[in-house]
C-alpha positions as CSV (number, residue, x, y, z in Angstrom):
1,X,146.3,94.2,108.7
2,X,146.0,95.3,112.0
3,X,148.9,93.1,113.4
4,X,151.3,93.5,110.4
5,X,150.6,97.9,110.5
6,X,151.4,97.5,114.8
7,X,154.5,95.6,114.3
8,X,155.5,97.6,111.8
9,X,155.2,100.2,114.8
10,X,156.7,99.0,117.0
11,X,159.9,97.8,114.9
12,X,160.2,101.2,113.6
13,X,159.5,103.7,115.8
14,X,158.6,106.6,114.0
15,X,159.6,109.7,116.0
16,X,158.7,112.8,114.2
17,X,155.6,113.6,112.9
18,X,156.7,113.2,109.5
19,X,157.4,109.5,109.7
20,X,154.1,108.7,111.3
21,X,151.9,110.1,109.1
22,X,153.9,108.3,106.5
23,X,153.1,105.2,108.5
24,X,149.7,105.8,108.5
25,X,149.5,106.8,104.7
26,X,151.3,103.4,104.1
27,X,149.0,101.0,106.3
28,X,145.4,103.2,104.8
29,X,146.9,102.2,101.7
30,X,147.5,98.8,102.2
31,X,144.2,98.6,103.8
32,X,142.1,99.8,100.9
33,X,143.7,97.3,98.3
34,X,143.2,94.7,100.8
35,X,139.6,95.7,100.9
36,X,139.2,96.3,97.5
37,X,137.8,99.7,97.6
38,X,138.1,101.9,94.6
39,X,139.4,105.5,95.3
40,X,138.5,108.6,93.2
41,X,140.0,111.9,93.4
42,X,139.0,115.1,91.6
43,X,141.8,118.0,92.4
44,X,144.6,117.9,94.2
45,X,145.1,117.0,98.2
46,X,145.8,120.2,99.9
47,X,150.1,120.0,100.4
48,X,149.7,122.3,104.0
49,X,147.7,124.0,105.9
50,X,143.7,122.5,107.4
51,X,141.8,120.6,105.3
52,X,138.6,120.3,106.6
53,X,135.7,117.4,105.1
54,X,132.6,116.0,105.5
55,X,132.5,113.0,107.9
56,X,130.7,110.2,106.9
57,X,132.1,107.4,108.5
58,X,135.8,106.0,110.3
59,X,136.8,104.9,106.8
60,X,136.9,108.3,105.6
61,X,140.1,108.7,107.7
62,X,141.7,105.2,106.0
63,X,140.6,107.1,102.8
64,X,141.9,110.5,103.2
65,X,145.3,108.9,104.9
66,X,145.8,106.8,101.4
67,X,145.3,109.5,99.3
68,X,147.8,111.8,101.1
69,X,150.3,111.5,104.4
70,X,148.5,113.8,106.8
71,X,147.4,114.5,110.1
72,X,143.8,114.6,111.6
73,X,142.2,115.7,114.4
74,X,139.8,113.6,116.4
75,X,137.9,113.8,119.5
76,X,139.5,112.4,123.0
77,X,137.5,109.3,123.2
78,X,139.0,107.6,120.1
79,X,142.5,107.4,122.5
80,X,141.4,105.3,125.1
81,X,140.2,102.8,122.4
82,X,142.0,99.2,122.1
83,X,144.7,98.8,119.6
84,X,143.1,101.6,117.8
85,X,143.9,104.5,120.0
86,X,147.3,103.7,120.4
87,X,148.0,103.2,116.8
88,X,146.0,106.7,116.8
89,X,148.2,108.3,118.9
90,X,151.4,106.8,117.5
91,X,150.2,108.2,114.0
92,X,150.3,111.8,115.5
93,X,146.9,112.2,116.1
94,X,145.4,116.1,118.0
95,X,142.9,115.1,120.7
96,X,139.9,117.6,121.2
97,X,138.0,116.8,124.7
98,X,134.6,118.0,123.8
99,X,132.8,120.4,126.0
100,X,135.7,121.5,128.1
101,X,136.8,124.7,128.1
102,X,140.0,125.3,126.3
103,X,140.4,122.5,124.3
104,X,140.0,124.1,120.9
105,X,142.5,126.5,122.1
106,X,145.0,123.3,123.2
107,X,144.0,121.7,119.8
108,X,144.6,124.6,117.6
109,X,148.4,125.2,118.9
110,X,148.5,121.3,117.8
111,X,147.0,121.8,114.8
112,X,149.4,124.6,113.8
113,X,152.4,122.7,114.9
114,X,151.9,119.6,112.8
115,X,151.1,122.2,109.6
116,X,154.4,123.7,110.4
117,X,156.5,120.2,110.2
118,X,154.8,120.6,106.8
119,X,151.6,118.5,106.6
120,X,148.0,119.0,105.8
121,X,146.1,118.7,109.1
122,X,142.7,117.3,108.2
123,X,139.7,117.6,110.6
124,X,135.7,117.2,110.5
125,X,134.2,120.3,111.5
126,X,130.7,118.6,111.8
127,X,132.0,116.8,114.7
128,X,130.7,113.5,114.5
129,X,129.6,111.0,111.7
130,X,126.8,111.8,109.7
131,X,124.3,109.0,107.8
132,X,122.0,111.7,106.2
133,X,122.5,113.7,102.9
134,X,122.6,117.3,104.4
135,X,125.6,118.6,106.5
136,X,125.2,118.6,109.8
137,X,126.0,121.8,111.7
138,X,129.4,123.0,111.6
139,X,131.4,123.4,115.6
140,X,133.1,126.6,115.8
141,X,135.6,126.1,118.1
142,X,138.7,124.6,116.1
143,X,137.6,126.6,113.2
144,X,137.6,130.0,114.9
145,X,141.6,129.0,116.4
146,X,142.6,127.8,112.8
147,X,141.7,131.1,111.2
148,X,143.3,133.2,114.6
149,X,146.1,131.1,113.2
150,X,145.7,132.6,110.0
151,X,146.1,129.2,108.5
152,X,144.9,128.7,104.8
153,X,141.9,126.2,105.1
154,X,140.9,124.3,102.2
155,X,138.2,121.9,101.4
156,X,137.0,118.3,100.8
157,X,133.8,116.5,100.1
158,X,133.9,113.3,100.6
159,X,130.8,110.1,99.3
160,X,130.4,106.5,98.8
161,X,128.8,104.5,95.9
162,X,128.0,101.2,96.2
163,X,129.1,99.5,92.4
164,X,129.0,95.8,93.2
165,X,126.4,93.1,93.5
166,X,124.9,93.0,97.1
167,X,122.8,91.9,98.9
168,X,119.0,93.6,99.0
169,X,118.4,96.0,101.1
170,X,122.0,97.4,101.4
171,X,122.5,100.8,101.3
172,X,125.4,103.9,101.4
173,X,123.3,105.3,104.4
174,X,123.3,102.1,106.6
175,X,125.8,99.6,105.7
176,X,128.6,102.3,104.6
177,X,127.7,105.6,106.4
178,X,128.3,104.8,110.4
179,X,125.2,106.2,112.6
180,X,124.3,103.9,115.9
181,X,125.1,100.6,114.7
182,X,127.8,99.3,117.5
183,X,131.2,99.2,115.9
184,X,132.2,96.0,115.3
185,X,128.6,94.7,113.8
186,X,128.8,97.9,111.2
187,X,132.9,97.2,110.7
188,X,131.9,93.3,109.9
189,X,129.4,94.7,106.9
190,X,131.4,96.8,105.6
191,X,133.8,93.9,105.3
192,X,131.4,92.3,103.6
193,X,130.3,94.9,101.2
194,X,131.9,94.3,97.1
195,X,132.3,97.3,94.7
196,X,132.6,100.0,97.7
197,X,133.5,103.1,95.8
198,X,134.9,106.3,97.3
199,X,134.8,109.9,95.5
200,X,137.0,112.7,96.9
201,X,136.8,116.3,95.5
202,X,139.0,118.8,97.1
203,X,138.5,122.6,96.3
204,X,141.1,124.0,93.8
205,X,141.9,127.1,96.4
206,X,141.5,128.0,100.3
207,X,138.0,129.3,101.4
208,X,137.9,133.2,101.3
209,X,135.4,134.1,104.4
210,X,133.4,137.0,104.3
211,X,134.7,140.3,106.7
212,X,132.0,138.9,109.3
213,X,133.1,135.7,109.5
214,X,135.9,136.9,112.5
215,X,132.5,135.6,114.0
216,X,133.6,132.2,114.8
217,X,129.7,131.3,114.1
218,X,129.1,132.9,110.8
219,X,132.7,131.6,109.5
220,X,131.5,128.3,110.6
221,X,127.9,129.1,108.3
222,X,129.8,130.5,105.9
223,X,132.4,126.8,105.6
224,X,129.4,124.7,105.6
225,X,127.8,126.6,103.1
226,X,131.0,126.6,100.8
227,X,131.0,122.8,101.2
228,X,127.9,121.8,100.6
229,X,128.0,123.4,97.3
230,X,131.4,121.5,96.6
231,X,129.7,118.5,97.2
232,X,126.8,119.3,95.2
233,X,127.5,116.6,91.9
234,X,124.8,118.9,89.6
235,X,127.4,122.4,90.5
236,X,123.8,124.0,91.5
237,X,124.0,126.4,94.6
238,X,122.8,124.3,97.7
239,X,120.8,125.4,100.4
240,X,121.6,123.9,103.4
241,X,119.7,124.6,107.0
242,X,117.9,128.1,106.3
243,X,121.0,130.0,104.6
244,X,120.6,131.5,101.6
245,X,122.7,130.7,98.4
246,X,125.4,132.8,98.5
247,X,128.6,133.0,96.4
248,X,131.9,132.4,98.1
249,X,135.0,133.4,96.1
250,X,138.4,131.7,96.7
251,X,141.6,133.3,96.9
């Protein structure tokens, strides 16, 4: 798949950012039916704007890039990767260098460009993968320069079931969720894994933030809080890392 989406590439040579994430959306696509994983989706994939979702593991980038042609956001590291950060880069990828100073400044005139060539710019504002079943603490920083953009920011919550016969002892958390299992060992389970299932539930309207949250921090409390409860399959207000249940309205 791998071979087929680069020469594709390379024979094409997509040039605007449009045509790229097209690419993309095409090869995720081809990749899931190849795999055999089922996708789900309750609402509708935000058309513009950020989208920002839970991260649970590199698949939920080929499952968010089927559903909908789009552009993410993704730390600097991912770039120097073989074969995968080129194909990265050529897909129109915006590169955050965590923990230098300015980069979610950098990343957030990106971010606003690729929304204005008219596509939903998708990033994971818990910054890294996450294996357990609360949400990790959301960063700040791109947030904060997405709403100084006054971009509309909607919402996604994304989870894996597990409908096929396995073997014992596999689980959602280990074989499908990516912790610190080097790469390639986790990529050949998941390649092993029958009846993976994805579920995807995007919000129906953009997060309305409280008139605090031009605190970076407490708009960033405030998201997390919002998504955990979009996430939450019983529609019971979640607690999630000491804040209180709170409503949030939508515009």
């Amino acid at each position: 798949m791998f071979v087929r989406a680069s020469v594709e590439l390379v024979w094409m040579k997509p040039k605007t950012r449009l045509e790229r994430a097209a690419w993309l959306h095409r090869f995720c696509a081809r990749a899931l039916q190849a795999l055999d994983v089922r996708v789900d989706v309750e609402g509708q994939f935000p058309a513009g704007g950020a989208v920002i979702v839970n991260h649970r593991s590199y698949l939920d980038i080929v499952v968010l890039a089927a559903i909908h042609p789009c552009v993410f956001v993704s730390k600097s590291e991912v770039s120097a990767m073989p074969v995968v950060g080129w194909m990265t880069t050529m897909s129109g990828t915006v590169y955050v260098e965590r923990g230098r100073g300015g980069s979610a400044l950098t990343a957030g005139k990106g971010v606003q460009e690729a929304a204005n060539d008219g596509l939903p710019v998708v990033f994971f504002p818990e910054g890294t993968t996450n294996t357990g079943a609360e949400l990790l603490k959301f960063h700040s920083g791109l947030l904060g320069q997405v709403m100084l953009e006054r971009m509309p920011i909607q919402m996604g919550y994304l989870r894996y079931r597990l409908d096929g016969p396995n073997a014992p002892g596999v689980t959602v958390e280990q074989d499908v969720c990516w912790g610190t299992t080097p790469l390639l060992t986790h990529v050949f389970r998941v390649l092993g894994l029958r009846g993976l299932r994805a579920e995807v539930r995007f919000a129906d309207e953009p997060i309305a933030f409280s008139e605090n949250a031009a605190n970076r921090k407490i708009a960033a409390e405030e998201a997390r809080a919002a998504m955990a409860r979009l996430g939450d399959e019983d529609g019971r207000e979640t607690t999630v890392a000491g804040l209180l249940p709170q409503k949030l309205h939508c515009l």
